[in-house]
C-alpha positions as a printed Julia matrix, in Angstrom:
314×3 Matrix{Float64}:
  -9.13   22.94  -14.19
 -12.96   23.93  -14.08
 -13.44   20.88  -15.42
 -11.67   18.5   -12.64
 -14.61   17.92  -10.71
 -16.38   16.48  -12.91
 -14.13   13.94  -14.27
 -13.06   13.0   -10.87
 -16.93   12.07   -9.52
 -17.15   10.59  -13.53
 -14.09    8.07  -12.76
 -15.35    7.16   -9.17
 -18.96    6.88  -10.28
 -17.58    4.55  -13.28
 -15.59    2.3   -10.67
 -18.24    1.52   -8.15
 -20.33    1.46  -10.92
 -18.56   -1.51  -12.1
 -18.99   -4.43   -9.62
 -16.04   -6.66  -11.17
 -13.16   -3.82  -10.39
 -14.82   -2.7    -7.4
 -15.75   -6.2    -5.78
 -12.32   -7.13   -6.45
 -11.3    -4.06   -4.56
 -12.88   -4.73   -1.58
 -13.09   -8.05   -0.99
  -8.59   -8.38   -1.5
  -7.89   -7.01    1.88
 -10.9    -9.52    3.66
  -9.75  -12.56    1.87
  -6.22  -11.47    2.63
  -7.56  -11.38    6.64
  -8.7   -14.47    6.56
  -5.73  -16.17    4.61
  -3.73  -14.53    7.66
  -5.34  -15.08   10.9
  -5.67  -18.91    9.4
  -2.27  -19.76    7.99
  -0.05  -16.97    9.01
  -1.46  -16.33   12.58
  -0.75  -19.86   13.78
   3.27  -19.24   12.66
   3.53  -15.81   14.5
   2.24  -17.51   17.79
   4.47  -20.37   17.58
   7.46  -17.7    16.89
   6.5   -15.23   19.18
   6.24  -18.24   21.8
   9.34  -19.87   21.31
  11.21  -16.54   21.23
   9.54  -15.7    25.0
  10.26  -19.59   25.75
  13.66  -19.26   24.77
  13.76  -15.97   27.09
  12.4   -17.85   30.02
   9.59  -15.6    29.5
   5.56  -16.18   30.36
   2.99  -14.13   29.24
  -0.82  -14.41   28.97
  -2.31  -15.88   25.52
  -4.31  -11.95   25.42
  -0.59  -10.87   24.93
   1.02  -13.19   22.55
  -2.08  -12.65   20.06
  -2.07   -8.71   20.62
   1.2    -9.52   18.99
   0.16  -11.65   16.31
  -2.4    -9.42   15.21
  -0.32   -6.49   15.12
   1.64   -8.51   12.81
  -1.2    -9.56   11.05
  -3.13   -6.71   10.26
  -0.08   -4.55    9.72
   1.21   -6.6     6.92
  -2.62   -6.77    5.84
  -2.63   -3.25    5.15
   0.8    -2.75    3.86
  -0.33   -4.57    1.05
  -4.24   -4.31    0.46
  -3.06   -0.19    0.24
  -0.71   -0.69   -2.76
  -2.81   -3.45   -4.38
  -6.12   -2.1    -4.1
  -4.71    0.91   -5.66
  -4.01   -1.18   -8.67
  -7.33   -2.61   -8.68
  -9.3     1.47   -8.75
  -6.33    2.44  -11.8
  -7.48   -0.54  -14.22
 -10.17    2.13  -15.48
  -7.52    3.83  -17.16
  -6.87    0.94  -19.16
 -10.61    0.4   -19.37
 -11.1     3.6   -20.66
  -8.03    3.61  -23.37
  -9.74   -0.23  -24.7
 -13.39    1.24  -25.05
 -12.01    4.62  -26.41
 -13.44    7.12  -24.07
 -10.61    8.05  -22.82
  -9.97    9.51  -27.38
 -13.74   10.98  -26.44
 -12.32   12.81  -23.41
  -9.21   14.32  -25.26
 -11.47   15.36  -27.79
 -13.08   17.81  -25.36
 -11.38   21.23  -23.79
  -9.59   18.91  -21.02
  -5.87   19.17  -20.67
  -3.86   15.96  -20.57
  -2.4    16.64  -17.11
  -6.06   17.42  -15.95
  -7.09   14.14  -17.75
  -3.86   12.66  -15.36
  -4.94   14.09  -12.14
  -8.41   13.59  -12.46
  -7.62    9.7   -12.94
  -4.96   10.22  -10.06
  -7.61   11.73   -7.65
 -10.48    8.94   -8.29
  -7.84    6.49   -7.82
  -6.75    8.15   -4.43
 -10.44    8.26   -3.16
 -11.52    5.16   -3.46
  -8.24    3.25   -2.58
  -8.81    5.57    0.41
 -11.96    4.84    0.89
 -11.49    0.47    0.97
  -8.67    0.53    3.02
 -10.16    2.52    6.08
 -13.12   -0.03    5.34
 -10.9    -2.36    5.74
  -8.42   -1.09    8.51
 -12.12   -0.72   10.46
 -11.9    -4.6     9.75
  -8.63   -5.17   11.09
  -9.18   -3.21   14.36
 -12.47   -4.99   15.03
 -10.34   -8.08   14.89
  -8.19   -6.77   17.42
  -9.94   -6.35   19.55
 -11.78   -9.74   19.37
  -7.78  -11.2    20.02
  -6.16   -8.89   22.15
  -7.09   -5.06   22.28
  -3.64   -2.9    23.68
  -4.34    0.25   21.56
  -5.11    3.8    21.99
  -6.67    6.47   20.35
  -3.55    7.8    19.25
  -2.18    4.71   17.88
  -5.62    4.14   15.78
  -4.73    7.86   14.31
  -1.31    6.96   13.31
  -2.51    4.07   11.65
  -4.97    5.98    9.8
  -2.07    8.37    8.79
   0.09    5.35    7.91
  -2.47    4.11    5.41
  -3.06    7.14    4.3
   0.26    7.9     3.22
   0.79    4.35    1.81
  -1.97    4.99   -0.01
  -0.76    8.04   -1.3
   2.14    6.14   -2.33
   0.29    3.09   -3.76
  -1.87    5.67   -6.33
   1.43    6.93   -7.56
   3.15    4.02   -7.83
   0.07    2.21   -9.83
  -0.1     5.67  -12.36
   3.69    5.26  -12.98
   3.64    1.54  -13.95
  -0.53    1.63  -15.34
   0.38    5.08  -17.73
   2.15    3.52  -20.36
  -0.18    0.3   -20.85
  -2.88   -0.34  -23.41
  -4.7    -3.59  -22.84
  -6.71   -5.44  -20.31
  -4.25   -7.94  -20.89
  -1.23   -5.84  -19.89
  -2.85   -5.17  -16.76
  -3.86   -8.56  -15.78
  -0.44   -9.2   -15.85
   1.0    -6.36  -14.1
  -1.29   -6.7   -11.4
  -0.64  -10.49  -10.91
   2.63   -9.41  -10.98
   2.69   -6.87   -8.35
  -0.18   -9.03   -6.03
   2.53  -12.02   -5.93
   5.07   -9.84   -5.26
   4.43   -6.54   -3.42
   3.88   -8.49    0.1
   7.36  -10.34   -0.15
   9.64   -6.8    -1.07
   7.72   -4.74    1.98
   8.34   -7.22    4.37
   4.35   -7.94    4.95
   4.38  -11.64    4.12
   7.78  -12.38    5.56
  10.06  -10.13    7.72
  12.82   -8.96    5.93
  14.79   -9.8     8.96
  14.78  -13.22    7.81
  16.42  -12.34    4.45
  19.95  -12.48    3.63
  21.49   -9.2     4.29
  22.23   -8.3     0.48
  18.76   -8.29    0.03
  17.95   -6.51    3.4
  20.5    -3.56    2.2
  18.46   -3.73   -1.0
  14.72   -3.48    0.51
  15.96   -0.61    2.56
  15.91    1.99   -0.6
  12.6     0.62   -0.97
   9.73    3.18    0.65
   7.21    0.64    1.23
   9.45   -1.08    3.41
   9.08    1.65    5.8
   5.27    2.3     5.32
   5.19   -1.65    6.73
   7.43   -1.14    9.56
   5.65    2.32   10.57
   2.26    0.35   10.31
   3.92   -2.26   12.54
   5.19   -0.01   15.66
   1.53    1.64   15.82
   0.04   -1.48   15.4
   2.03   -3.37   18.04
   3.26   -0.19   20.57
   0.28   -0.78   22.78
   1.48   -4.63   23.37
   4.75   -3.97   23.37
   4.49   -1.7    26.58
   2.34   -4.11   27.96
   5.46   -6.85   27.7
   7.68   -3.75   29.28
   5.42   -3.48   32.29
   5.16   -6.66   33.08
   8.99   -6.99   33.28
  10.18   -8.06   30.18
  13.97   -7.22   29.99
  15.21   -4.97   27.13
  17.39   -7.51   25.49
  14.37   -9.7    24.51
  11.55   -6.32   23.78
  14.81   -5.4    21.47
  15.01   -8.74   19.93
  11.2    -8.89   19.37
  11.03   -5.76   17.5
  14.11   -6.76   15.69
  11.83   -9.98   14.17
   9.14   -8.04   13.2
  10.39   -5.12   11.62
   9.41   -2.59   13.96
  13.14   -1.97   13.87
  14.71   -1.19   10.59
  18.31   -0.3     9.74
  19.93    1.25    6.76
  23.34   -0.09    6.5
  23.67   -1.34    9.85
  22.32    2.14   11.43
  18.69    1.96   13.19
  16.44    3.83   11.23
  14.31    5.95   13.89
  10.03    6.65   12.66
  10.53   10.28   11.75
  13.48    8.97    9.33
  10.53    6.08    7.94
   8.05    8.98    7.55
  10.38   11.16    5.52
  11.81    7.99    3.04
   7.52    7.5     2.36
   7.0    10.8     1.89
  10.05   11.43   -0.45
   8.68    8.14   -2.1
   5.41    9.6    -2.78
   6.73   13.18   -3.89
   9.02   11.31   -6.34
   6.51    9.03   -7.61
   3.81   12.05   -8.21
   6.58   13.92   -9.44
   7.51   11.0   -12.31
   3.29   10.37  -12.97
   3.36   14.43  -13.74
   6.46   14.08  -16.11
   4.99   11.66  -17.93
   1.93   13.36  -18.91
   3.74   16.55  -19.32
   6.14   15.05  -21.73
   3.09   12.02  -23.75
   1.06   16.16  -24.12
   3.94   17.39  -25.75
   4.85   14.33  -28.15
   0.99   14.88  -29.13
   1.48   17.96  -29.92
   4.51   17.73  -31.95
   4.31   18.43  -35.41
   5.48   14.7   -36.4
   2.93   13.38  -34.43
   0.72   15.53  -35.62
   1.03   14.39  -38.76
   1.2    11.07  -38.18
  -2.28   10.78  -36.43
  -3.67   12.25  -39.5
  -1.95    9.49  -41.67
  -3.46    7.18  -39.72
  -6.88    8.79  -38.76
  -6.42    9.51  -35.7
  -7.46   12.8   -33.92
């Protein structure tokens, strides 16, 4: 382990070091803002007003966009924390096509030390864009309609935390097994198109048919979204209750926008969403650990053993 350190600042050094990967990083989540507040935020205020129309409801235009950008920036960071995490892992692929990752193994490094170390860099600077960016998203609420407090702002920063937890491990599992930058490219167009549609960020999965609702519910980043959603939009949504909004119609809102989820037909209640993540993330760290564990021992088989030597390989 003495030896973690050092490949942990080497990976993060390498990534901001490299202005394609880490560019592409950081600028995701701000192209994804604007993509949102312009096409997306114009179709949550027409639902959110129809719904309170339908209601025989009137609220103030501060309100119905503290709602849309609760929705918007929610969904935001649902998905820049899982995709961005994509975005820091391509060095391991990097580092397999220039052969440096063959220089580290020929050091005194251990393979699961070789595994966390990638693991760790990943989790810091995934960390590190999407507070960057969640800093974005609050400045924009507060430029539309500002109904949060300081505790909300620290459950969000616990939410993305977590998701990004979950986003690292998720991206080792699926990165650990490729070889080329061509693999990757396609994985991570794959999981960019996606991600946003199977968490609920780009369309609430309220509005899906409910085979596919029972489906998303084993998913965990279904309830990272949703727990991003009631810190996000808690604030507004006591607003609506003090200004007399019956129950019926705050029930029905939440309903729409995920902040209510339910697993089988039973409401799932936030520290049930927090426990499904965190089991999500234990099992996904768990599976990134197996793997190196069991590609170390297939090394150091004898068949292998011999086999690299057939072929040259150390």
């Amino acid at each position: 382990m003495m030896g973690l350190g050092a490949l942990i600042k080497r990976n993060m050094k390498l990534y901001f070091k490299d202005k394609g990967m880490f560019f592409t990083s950081l600028i995701t989540p701000l192209i994804l803002l604007v993509l949102y507040s312009t096409f997306l935020g114009n179709i949550y205020e027409e639902s959110f007003r129809g719904a309170l129309a339908a209601a025989g409801t009137a609220v103030s235009d501060e309100v119905i966009w503290g709602c849309v950008g609760g929705q918007l920036v929610s969904s935001l960071l649902a998905v820049s924390c899982v995709t961005v995490a994509f975005c820091a892992n391509l060095l391991v692929i990097q580092d397999k096509v220039t052969g440096a990752r063959g220089d580290l193994t020929i050091a005194p490094v251990k393979s699961v030390t070789l595994g966390l170390s990638y693991y760790l860099a990943t989790l810091g600077s995934t960390l590190l864009i999407n507070y960057a960016a969640m800093g974005v998203c609050l400045g924009y609420l507060a430029m539309v309609g500002w109904f949060l407090t300081a505790g909300d702002v620290l459950a969000l920063i616990l939410d993305v935390t977590l998701l990004v937890l979950f986003g690292t491990a998720l991206s080792s599992c699926v990165i650990f097994p490729l070889s080329s930058n061509g693999q990757a490219s396609a994985v991570g167009t794959i999981v960019s198109a996606g991600y946003g549609f199977l968490c609920g960020a780009y369309m609430p999965i309220s509005d899906f048919s409910d085979g596919l609702q029972k489906v998303l519910s084993f998913l965990p980043g279904t309830y990272g979204t949703s727990l991003l959603r009631n810190h996000a939009m808690r604030g507004v949504f006591e607003e609506m209750n003090g200004l007399g909004f019956p129950s019926e119609v705050m029930e029905a809102i939440r309903d729409s926008v995920d902040c209510n989820l339910y697993f089988f037909g039973d409401k799932v209640g936030l520290p049930a969403m927090y426990a499904v993540l965190i089991a999500g993330i234990v099992f996904a760290v768990g599976l990134f650990i197996g793997m190196n564990i069991l590609n170390m021992r297939i090394k150091h088989h004898p068949y292998e053993k011999d086999a690299n030597k057939r072929h040259g390989r150390k």
